[in-house]
Short mmCIF file of the C-alpha atoms (twelve columns), coordinates in Angstrom:
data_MODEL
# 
_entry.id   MODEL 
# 
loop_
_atom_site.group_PDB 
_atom_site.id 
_atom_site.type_symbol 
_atom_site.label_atom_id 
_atom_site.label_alt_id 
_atom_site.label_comp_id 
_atom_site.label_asym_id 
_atom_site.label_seq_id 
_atom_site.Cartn_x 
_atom_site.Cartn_y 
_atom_site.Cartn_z 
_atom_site.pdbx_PDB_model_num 
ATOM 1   C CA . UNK A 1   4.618   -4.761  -16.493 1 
ATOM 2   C CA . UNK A 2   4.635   -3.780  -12.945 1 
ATOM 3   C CA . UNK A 3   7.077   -4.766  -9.778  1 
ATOM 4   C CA . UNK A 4   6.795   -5.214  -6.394  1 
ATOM 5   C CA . UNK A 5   10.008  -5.542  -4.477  1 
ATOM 6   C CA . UNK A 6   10.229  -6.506  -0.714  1 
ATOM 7   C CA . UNK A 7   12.446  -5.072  1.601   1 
ATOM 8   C CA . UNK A 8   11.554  -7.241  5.126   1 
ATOM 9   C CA . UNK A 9   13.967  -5.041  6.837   1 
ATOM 10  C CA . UNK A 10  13.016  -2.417  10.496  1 
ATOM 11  C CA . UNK A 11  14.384  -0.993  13.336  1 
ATOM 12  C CA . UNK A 12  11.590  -2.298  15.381  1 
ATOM 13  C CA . UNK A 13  8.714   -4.422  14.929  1 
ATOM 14  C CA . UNK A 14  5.268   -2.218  15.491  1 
ATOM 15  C CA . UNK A 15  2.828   -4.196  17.456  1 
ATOM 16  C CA . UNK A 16  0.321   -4.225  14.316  1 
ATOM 17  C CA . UNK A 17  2.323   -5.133  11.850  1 
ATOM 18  C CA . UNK A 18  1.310   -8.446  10.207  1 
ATOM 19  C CA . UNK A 19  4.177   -8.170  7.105   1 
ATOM 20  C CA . UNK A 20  7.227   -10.180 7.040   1 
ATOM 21  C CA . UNK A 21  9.767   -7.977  8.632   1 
ATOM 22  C CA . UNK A 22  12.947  -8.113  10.840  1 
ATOM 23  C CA . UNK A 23  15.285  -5.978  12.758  1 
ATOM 24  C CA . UNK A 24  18.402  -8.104  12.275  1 
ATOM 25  C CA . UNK A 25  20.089  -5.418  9.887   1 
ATOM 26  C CA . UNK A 26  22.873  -7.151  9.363   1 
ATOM 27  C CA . UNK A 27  21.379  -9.989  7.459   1 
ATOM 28  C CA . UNK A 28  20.822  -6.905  4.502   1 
ATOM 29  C CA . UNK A 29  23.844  -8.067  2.393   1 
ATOM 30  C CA . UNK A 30  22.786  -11.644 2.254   1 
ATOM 31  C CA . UNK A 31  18.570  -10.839 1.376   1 
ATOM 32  C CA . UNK A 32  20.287  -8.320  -1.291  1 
ATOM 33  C CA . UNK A 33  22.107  -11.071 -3.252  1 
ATOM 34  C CA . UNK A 34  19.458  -13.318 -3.210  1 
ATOM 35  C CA . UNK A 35  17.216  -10.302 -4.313  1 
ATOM 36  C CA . UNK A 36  19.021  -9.435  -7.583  1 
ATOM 37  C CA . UNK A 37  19.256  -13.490 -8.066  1 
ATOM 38  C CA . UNK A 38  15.854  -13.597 -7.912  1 
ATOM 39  C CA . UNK A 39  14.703  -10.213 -10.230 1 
ATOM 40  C CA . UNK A 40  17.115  -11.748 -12.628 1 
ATOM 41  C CA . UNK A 41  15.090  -15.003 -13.411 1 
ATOM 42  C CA . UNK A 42  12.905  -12.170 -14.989 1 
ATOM 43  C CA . UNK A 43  14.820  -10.980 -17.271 1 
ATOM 44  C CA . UNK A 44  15.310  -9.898  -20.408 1 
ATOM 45  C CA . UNK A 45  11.560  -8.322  -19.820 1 
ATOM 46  C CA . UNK A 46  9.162   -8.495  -22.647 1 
ATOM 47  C CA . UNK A 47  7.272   -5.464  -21.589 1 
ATOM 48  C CA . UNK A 48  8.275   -2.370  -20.526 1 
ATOM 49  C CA . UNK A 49  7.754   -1.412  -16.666 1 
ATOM 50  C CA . UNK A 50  5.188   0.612   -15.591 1 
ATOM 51  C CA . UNK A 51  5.473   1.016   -12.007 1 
ATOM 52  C CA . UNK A 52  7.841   -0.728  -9.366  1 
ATOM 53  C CA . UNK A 53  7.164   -0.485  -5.512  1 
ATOM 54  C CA . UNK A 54  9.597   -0.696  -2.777  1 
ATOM 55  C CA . UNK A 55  7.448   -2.082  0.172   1 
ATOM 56  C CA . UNK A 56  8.108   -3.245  3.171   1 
ATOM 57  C CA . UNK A 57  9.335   -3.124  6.046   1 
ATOM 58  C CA . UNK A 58  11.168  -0.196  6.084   1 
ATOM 59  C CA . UNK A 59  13.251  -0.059  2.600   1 
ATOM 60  C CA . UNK A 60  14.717  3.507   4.047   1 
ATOM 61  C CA . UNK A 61  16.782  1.625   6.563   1 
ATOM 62  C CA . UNK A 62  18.681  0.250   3.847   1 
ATOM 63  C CA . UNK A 63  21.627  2.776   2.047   1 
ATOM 64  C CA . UNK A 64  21.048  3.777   -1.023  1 
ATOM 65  C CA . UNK A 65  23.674  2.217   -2.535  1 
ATOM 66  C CA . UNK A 66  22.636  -0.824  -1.485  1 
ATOM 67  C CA . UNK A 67  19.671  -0.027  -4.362  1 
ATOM 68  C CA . UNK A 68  22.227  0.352   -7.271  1 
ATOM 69  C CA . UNK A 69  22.637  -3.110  -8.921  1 
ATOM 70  C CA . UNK A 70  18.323  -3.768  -8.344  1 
ATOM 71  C CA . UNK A 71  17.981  -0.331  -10.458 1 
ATOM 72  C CA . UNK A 72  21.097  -1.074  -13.228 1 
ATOM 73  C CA . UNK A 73  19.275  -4.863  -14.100 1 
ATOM 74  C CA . UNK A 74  15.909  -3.022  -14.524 1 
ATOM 75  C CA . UNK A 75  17.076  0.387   -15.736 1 
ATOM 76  C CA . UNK A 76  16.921  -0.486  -19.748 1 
ATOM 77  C CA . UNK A 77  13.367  -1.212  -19.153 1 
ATOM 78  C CA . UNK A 78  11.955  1.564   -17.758 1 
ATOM 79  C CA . UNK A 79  8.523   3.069   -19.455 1 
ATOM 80  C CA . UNK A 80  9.083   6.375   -20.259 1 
ATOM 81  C CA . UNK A 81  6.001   7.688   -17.544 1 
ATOM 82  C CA . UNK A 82  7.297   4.944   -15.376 1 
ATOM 83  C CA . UNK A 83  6.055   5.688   -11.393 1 
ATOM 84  C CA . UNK A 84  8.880   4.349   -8.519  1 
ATOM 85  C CA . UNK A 85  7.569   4.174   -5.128  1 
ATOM 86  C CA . UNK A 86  9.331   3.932   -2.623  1 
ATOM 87  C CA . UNK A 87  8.102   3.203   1.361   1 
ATOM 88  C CA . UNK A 88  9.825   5.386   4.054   1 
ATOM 89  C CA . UNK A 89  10.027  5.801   8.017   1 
ATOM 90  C CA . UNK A 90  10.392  9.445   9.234   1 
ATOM 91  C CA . UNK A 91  12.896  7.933   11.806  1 
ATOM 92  C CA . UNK A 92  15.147  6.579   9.447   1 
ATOM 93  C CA . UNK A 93  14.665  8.752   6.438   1 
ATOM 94  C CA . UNK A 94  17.322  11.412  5.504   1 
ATOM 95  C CA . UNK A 95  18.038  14.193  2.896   1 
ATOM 96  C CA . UNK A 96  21.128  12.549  1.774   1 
ATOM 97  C CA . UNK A 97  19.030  9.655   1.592   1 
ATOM 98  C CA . UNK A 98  16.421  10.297  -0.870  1 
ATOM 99  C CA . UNK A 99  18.674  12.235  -3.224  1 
ATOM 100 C CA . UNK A 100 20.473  9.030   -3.862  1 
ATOM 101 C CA . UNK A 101 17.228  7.470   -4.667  1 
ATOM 102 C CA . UNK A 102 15.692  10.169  -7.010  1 
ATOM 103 C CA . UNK A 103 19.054  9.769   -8.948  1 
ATOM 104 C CA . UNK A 104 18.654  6.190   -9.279  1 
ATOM 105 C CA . UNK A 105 14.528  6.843   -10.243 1 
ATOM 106 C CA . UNK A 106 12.454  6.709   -7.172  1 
ATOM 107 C CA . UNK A 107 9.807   9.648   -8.276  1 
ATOM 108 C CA . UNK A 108 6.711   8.903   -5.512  1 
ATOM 109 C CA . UNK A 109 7.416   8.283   -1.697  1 
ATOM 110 C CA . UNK A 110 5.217   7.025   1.076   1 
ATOM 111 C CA . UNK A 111 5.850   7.737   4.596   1 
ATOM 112 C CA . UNK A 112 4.668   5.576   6.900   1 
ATOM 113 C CA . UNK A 113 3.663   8.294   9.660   1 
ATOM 114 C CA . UNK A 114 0.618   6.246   11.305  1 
ATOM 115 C CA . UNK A 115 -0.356  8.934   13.965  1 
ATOM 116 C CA . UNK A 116 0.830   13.222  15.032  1 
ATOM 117 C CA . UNK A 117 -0.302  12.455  18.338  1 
ATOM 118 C CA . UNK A 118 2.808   11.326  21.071  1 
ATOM 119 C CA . UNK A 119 0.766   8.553   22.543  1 
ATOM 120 C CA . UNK A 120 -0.747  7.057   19.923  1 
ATOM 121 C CA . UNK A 121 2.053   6.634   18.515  1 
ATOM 122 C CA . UNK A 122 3.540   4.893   21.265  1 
ATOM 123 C CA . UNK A 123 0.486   2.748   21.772  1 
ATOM 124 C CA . UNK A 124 1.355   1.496   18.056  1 
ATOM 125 C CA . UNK A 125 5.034   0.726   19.059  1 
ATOM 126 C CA . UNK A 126 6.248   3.653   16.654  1 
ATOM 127 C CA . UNK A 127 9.817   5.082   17.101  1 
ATOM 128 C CA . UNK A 128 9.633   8.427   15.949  1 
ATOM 129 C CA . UNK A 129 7.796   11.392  17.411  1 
ATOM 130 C CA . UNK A 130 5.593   14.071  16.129  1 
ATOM 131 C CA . UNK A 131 8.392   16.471  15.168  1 
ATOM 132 C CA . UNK A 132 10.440  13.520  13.132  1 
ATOM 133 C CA . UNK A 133 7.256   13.359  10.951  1 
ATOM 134 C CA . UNK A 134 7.076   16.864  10.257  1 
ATOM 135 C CA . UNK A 135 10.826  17.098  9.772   1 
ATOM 136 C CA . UNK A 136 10.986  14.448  7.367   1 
ATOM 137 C CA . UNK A 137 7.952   15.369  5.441   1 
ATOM 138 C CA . UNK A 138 9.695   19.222  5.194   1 
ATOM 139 C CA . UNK A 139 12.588  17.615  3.878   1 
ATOM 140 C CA . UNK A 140 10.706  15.000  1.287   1 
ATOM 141 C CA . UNK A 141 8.328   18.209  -0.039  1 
ATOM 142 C CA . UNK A 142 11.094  20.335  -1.228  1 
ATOM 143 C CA . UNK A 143 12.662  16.897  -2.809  1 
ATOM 144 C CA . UNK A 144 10.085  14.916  -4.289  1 
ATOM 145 C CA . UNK A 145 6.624   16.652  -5.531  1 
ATOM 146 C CA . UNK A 146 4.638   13.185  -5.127  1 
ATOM 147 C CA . UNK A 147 4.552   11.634  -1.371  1 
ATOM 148 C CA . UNK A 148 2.282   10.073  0.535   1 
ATOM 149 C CA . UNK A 149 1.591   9.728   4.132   1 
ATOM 150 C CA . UNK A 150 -0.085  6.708   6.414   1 
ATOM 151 C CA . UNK A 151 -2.492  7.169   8.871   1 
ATOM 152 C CA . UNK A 152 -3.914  4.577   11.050  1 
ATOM 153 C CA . UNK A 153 -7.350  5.262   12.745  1 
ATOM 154 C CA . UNK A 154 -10.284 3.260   14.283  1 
ATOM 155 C CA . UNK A 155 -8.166  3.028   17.814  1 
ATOM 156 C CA . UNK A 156 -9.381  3.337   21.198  1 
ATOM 157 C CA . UNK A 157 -8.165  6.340   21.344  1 
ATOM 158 C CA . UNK A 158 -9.263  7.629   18.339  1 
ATOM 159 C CA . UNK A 159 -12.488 9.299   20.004  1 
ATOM 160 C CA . UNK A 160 -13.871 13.080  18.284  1 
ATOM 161 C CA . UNK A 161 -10.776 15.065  19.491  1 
ATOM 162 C CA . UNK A 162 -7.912  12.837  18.828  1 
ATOM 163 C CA . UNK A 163 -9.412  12.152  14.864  1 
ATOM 164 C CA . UNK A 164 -9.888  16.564  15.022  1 
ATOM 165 C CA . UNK A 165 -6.377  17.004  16.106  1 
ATOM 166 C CA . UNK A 166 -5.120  14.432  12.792  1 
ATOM 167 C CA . UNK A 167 -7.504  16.210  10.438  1 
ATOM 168 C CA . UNK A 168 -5.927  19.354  11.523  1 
ATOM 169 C CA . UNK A 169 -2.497  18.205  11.078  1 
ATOM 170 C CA . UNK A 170 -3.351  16.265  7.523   1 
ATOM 171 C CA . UNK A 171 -4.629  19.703  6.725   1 
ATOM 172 C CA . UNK A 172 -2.307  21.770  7.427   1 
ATOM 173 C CA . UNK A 173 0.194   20.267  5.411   1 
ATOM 174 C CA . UNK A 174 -2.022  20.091  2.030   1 
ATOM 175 C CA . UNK A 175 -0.890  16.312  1.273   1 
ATOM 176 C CA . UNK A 176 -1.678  15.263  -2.434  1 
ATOM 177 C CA . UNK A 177 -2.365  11.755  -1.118  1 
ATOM 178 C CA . UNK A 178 -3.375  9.833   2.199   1 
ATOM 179 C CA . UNK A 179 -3.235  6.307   3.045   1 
ATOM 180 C CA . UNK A 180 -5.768  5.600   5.939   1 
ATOM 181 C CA . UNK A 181 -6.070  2.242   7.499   1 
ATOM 182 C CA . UNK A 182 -8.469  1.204   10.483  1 
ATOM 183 C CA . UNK A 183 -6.499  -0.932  12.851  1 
ATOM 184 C CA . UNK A 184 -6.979  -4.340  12.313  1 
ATOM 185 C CA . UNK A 185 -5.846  -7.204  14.751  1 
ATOM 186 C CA . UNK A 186 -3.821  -9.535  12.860  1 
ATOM 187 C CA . UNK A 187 -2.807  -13.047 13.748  1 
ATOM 188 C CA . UNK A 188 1.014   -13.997 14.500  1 
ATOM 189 C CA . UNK A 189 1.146   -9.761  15.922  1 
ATOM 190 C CA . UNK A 190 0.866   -8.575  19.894  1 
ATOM 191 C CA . UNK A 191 -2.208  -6.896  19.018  1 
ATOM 192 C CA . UNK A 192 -4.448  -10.040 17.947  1 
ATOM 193 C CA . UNK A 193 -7.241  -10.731 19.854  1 
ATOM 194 C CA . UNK A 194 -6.807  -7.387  22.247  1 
ATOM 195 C CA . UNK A 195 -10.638 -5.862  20.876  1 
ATOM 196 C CA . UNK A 196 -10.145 -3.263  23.310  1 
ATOM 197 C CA . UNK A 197 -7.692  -1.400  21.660  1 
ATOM 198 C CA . UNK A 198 -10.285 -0.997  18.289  1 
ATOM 199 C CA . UNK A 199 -12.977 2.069   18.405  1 
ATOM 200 C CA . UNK A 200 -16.350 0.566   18.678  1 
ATOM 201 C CA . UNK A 201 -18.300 2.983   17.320  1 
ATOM 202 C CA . UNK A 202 -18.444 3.058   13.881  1 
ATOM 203 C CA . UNK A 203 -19.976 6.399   13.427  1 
ATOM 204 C CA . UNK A 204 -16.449 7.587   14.614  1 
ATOM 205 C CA . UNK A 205 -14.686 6.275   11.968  1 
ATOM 206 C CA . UNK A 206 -16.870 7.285   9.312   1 
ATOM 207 C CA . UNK A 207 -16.469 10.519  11.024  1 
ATOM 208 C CA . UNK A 208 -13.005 10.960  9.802   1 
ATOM 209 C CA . UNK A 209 -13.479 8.967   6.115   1 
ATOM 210 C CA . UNK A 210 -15.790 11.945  5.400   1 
ATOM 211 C CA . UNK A 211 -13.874 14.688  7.001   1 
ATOM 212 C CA . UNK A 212 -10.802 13.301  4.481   1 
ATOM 213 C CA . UNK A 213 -13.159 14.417  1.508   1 
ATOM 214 C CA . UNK A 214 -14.086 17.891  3.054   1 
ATOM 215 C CA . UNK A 215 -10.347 18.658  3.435   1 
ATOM 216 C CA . UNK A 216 -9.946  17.775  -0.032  1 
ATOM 217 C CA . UNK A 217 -8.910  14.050  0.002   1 
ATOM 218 C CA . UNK A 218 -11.202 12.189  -2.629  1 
ATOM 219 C CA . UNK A 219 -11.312 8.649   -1.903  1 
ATOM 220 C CA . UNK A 220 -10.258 6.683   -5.574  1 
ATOM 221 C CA . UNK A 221 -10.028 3.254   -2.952  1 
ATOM 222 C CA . UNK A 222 -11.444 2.557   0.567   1 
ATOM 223 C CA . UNK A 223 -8.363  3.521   2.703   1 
ATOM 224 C CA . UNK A 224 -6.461  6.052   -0.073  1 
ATOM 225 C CA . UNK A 225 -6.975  9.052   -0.883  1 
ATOM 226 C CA . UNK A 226 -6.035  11.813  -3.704  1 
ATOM 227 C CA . UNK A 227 -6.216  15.413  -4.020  1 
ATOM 228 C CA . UNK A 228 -6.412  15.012  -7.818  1 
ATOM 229 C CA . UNK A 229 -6.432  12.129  -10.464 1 
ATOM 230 C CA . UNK A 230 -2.464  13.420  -11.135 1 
ATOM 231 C CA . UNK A 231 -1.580  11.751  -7.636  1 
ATOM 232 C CA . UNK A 232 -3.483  8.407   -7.743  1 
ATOM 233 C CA . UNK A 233 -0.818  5.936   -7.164  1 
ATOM 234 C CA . UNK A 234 -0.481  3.563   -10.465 1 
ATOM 235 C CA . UNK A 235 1.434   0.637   -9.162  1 
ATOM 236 C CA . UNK A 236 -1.353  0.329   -6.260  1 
ATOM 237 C CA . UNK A 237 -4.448  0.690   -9.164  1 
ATOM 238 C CA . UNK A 238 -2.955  -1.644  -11.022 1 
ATOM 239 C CA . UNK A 239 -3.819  -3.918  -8.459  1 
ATOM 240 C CA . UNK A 240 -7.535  -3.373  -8.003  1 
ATOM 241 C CA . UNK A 241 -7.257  -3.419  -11.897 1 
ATOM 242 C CA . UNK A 242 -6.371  -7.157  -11.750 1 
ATOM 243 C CA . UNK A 243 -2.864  -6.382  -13.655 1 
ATOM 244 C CA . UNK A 244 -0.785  -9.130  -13.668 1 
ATOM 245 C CA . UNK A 245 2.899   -7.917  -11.709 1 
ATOM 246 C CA . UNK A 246 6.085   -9.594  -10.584 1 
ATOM 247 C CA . UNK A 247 6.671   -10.073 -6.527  1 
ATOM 248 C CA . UNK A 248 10.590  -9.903  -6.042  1 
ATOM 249 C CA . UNK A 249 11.442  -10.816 -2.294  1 
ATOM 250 C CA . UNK A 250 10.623  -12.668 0.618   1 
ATOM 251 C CA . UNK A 251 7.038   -13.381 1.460   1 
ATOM 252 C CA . UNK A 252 6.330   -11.356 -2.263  1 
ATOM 253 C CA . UNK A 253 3.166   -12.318 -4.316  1 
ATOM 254 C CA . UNK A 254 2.966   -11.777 -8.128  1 
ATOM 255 C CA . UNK A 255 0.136   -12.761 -10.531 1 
ATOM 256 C CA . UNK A 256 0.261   -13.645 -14.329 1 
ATOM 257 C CA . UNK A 257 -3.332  -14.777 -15.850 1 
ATOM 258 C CA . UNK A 258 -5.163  -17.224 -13.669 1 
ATOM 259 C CA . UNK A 259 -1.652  -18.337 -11.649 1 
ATOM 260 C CA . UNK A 260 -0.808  -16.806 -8.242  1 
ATOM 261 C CA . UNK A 261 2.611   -17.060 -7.370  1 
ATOM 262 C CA . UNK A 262 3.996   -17.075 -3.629  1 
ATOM 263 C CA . UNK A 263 7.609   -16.562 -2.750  1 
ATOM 264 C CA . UNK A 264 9.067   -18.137 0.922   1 
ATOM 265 C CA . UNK A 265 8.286   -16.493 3.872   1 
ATOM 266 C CA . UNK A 266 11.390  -17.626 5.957   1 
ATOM 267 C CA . UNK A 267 14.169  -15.530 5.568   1 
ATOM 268 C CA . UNK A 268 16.543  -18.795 5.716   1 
ATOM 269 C CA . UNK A 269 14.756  -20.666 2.786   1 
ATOM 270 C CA . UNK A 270 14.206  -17.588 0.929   1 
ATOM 271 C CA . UNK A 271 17.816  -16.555 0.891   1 
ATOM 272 C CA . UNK A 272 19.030  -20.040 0.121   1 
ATOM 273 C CA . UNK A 273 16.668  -20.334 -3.107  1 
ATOM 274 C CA . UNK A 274 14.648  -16.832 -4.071  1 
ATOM 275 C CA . UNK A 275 13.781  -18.265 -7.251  1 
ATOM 276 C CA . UNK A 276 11.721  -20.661 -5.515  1 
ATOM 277 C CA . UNK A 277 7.849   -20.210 -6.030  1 
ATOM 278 C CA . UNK A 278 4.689   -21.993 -4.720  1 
ATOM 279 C CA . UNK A 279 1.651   -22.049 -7.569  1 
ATOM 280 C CA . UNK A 280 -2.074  -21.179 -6.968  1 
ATOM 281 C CA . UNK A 281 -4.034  -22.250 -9.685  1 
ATOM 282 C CA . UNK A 282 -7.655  -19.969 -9.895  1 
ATOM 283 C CA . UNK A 283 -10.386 -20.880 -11.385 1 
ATOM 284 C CA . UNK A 284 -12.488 -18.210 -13.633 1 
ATOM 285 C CA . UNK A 285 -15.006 -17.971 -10.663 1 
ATOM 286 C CA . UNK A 286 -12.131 -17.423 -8.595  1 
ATOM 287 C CA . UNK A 287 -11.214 -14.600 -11.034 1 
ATOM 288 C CA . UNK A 288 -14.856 -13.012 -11.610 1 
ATOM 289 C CA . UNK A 289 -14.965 -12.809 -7.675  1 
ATOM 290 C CA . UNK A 290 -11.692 -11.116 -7.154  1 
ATOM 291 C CA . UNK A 291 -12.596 -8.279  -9.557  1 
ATOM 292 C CA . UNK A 292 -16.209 -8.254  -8.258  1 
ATOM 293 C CA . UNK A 293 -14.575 -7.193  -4.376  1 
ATOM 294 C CA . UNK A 294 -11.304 -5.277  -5.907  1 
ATOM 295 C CA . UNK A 295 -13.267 -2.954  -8.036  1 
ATOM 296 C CA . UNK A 296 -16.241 -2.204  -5.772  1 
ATOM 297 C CA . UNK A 297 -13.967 -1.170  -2.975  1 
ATOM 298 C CA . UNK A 298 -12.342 1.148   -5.747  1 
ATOM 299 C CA . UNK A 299 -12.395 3.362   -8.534  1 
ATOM 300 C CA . UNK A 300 -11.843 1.133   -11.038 1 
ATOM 301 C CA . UNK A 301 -15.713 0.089   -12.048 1 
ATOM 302 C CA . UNK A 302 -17.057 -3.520  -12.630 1 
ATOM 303 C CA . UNK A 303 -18.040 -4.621  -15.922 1 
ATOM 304 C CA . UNK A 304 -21.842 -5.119  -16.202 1 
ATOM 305 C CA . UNK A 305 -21.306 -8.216  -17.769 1 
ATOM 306 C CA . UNK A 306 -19.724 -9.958  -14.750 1 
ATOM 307 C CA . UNK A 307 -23.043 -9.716  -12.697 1 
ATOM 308 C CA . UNK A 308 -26.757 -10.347 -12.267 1 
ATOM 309 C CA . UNK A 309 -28.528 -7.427  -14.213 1 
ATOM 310 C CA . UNK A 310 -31.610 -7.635  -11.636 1 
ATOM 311 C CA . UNK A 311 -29.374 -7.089  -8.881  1 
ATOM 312 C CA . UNK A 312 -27.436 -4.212  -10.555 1 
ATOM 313 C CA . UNK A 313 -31.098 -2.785  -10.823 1 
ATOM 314 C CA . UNK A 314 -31.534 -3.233  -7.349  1 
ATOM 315 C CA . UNK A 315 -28.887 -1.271  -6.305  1 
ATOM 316 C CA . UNK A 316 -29.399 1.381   -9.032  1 
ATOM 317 C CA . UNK A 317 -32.620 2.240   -7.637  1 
ATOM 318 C CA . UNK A 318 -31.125 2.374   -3.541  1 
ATOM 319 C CA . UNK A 319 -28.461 4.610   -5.171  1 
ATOM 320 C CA . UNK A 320 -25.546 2.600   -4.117  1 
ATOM 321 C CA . UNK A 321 -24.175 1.941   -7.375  1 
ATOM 322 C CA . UNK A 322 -22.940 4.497   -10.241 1 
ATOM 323 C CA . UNK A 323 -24.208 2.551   -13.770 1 
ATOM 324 C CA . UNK A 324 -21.571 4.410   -16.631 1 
ATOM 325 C CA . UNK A 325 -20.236 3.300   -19.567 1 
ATOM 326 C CA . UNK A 326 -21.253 -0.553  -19.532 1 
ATOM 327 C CA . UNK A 327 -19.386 -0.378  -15.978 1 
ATOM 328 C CA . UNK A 328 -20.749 0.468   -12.371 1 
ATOM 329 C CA . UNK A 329 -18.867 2.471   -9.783  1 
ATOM 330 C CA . UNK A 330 -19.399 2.135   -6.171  1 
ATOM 331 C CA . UNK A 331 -21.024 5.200   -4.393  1 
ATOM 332 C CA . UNK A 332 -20.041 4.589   -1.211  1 
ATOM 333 C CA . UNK A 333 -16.472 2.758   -0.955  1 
ATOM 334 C CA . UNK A 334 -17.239 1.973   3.066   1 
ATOM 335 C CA . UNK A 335 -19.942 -0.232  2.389   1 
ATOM 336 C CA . UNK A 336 -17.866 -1.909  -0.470  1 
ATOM 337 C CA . UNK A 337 -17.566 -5.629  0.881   1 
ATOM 338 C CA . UNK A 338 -21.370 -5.592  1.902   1 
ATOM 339 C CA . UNK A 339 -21.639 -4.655  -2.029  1 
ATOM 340 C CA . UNK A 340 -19.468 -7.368  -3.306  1 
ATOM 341 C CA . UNK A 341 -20.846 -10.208 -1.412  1 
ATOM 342 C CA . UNK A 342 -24.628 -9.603  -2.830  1 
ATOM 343 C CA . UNK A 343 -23.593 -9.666  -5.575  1 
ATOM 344 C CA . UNK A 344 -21.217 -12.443 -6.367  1 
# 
């Protein structure tokens, strides 16, 4: 079993950020209760839990303690190997901080860092600087062997020597994993419909995906990246493994079999009944699609089976596809959704 837990909660809202997330902390104690209310329709647990994530939002603006009673209803299940992730802002991340979480499990963190240079970083609405990312990733390192950083790239300003000067900075501090996003303009955000802050030349971008790999990032899915198998994160390949999980929170999404299930996005009606779900029924086409795009843009493989054997020949002989084991593996994860949709 596997858990994703949502924690809407910031100190400001970046100007990209599409998630459900506010910066009315004092509304914490209330989304709490209705949090544990809401894990606790789940239990007693049948399985034992794999992985849980802590997404958000900005779960380190919450105390610690605030953690306990989510981590006492869940504690008895725990798998021995289990992997606790847990999302962080260098802003509001402390030493203090993170012990209290290791105690209670947390064993993988992920920064959410997005840029080292001073104005990006204020053209993405973040509130930290530079040094606070360095600071807080010193601190985290000597803590917690297993952390992650975000990067976001594909900016206007991302030309040659701005994507250099993050290489060199990724580099120097010898991450075991990388999350790397282009920027994408999402609806209901202050950056939707503003092309002119994305990088229009692709070559750019591409640029720094394979500059990740010389540095000795591996790509195991289109925007992460892993210095060895040992720091793949679980909970997230679980995913593009078609798992089923729980979503605990507002706005969360779980999946059991061929049901999708969608918890409120309004903080009000979520609050007032966080047991409440809507139901997606999908179909088994629905299904064979899903893993057709998940696994392609991964490195999960696709089962031979789910696809037309000419075409898998096809692609076998332009070298875009990896044919091992009954399964093929996508050669080149950039090109993934151009994969997918020939052959669904």
């Amino acid at each position: 079993m596997r858990i994703y837990i949502h924690i809407p909660f910031c100190e400001s809202k970046c100007a990209y950020c599409a998630f459900a997330s506010f910066t009315n902390l004092k509304k914490i104690d209330d989304y709490f209760d209705a949090l544990k209310k809401d894990l606790l329709r789940f239990l007693p647990l049948k399985k034992s839990i794999k992985s849980i994530y802590f997404g958000g939002g900005t779960p380190s603006v919450v105390l610690a303690q605030k953690y306990e009673d989510i981590f006492a209803c869940l504690k008895e299940y725990f798998h021995k190997n289990i992997e606790i992730s847990i999302e962080a802002n260098p802003n509001s991340f402390s030493l203090e901080w993170i012990k209290s979480m290791k105690k209670l499990g947390v064993n993988r963190l992920s920064f959410g860092a997005q840029s080292f240079d001073e104005k990006k970083l204020k053209f993405l609405n973040r509130i930290h600087s530079k040094d606070e990312v360095l600071k807080a990733i010193n601190i985290a390192k000597n803590e917690i062997e297993n952390y992650s950083i975000d990067i976001i790239y594909g900016t206007y300003l991302d030309d040659k020597t701005m994507l250099d000067y993050e290489l060199e900075n990724i580099d120097k501090l010898k991450l075991n994993h990388l999350s790397a996003y282009t920027l994408i303009l999402e609806e209901n955000t202050s950056f939707y419909n503003k092309d002119e802050y994305l990088q229009k030349d692709d070559e750019l971008n591409v640029y720094f995906y394979n500059s990740l790999h010389k540095i000795g990032l591996k790509a195991y899915e289109v925007s992460n990246f892993a210095r060895s198998k040992k720091y793949i994160c679980k909970h997230n390949l679980a995913y593009w493994q078609k798992k089923d999980y729980i979503g605990i929170g507002l706005s969360s999404v779980g999946s059991k079999a061929n049901k999708r299930y969608y918890a409120s996005s309004n903080f009000s009606e979520y609050v007032k009944n966080p047991c409440k779900r809507q139901i997606e029924l999908l179909s088994k086409e629905d299904i064979r699609l899903e893993k057709i795009f998940l696994s392609l843009r991964s490195c999960v493989g696709l089962n031979v089976k789910e696809i037309s054997q000419k075409k898998i020949k096809e692609l076998l002989e332009e070298n875009k596809i990896t044919l091992k084991s009954n399964k093929i593996y996508n050669n080149n994860f950039l090109i993934s959704d151009e994969i997918a949709l020939y052959l669904e």
